[in-house]
N, C-alpha and C positions, 0 to 999 in steps of 0.2 A: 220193477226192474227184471226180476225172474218172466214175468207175463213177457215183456218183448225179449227175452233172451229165447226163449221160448220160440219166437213167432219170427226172430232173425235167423232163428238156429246160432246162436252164440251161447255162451259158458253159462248155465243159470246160476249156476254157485258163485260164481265170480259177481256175473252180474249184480247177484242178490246182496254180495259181501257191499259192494259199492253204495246200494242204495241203504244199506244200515249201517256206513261209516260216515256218508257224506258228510249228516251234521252233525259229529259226534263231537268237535267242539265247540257247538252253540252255546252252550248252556254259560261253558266257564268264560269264549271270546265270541259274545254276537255281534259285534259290530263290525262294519268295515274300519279299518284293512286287515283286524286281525283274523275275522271268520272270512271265507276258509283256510288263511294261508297259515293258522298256530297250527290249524290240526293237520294240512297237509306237511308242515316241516317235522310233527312227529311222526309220521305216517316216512316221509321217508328218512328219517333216521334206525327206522326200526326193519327197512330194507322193501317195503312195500313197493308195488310194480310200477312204475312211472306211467303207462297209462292209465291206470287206478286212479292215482293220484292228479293226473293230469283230468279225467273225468270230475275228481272231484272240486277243483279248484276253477276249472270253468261253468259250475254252475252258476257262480256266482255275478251275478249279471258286473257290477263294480269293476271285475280285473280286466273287463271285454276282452277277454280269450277266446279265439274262433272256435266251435265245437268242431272239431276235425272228423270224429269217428262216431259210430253207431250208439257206442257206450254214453262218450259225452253228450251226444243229443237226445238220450233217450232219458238221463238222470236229471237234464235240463225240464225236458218235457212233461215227466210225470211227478218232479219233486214237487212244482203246488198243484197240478192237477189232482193228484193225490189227497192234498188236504182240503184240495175245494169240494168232491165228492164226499170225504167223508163231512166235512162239514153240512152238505145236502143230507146224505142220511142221519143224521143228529138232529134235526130240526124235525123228522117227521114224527109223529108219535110213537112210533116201533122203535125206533133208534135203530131202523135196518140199513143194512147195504143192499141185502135181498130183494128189497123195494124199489129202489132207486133206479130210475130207468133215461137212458141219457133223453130224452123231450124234459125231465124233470132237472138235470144239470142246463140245460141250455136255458130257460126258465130261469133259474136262480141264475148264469152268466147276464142276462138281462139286466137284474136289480143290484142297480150296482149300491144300494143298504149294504146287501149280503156278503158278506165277509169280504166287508171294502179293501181289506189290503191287500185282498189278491189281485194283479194286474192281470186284468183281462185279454190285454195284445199279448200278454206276457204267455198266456195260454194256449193263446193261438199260435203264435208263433213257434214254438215249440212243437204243436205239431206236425204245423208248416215243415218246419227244418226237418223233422223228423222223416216229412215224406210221407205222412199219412192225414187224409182226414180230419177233421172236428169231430166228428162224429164218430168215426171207429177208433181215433184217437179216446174218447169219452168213455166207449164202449168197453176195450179194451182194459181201461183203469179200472171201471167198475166189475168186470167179471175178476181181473185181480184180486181187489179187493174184498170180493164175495170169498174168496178161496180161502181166505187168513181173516176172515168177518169174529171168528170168537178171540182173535188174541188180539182184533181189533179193539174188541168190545162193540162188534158192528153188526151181532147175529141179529137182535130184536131182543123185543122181550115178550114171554107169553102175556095172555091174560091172568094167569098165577102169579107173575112176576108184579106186574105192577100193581102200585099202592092204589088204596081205593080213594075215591075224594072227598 
């Protein structure tokens, strides 16, 4: 979220708050109808910004809320983009992000084995809506993700690091 706040010229702080609150109540309500709409009605009891919460509660493909703004479509876009990259670098042997080069995300969108539950139009289309590319769409995620790669757990690992066989 900060990567296209960034690159819209909009609020990166903001941005960033949205994309680390979106699913903050999965854990305790993952299902539809309650995720997103428990954690958006604490969100605004607590006085949070109605477009905030309006970004977060149209992620959710279920309520089909139109993405109206830059925010909503961009939290849409890169919430499983997000975890389909890092899923690509977890399967490589480095456990890099470093690595990972979008011909190598487009590749694994191919297999659909590969972390079947991510919806493949679902990816697309997001950054369809977004107004950018496949590919810079991709591109864009992964240098994201490069930038916050240690608190990802997505640096690599040396050859120090790993066990021998």
């Amino acid at each position: 979220m900060q990567e296209y706040a960034r690159i819209f010229g909009e609020d990166e702080e903001r941005w960033g708050i949205v994309g680390l609150l979106h699913d903050f109540d999965y854990e305790r309500w993952p299902d539809p109808p309650d995720h997103p709409l428990k954690g958006a009605a604490i969100l605004q009891e607590l006085g949070w910004p109605e477009d905030v919460i309006y970004a977060i509660k149209s992620h959710a493909d279920y309520l089909e809320l139109p993405r109206v703004d830059k925010m909503s479509k961009t939290l849409y876009a890169v919430d499983e983009m997000s975890g389909f990259v890092m899923a690509v670098a977890l399967v490589r042997p480095s456990k890099s992000i470093h690595e990972v080069k979008v011909s190598s995300v487009k590749k694994k969108l191919k297999d659909k084995a590969f972390a079947r539950a991510i919806d493949r139009d679902m990816l697309r289309a997001g950054a369809e809506d977004l107004g950018v590319e496949l590919d810079e769409h991709i591109a864009n995620v992964i240098s994201a993700l490069q930038k916050v790669a240690d608190q990802l757990g997505l640096a690599g690992t040396s050859p120090s690091q790993e066990t021998p066989a």
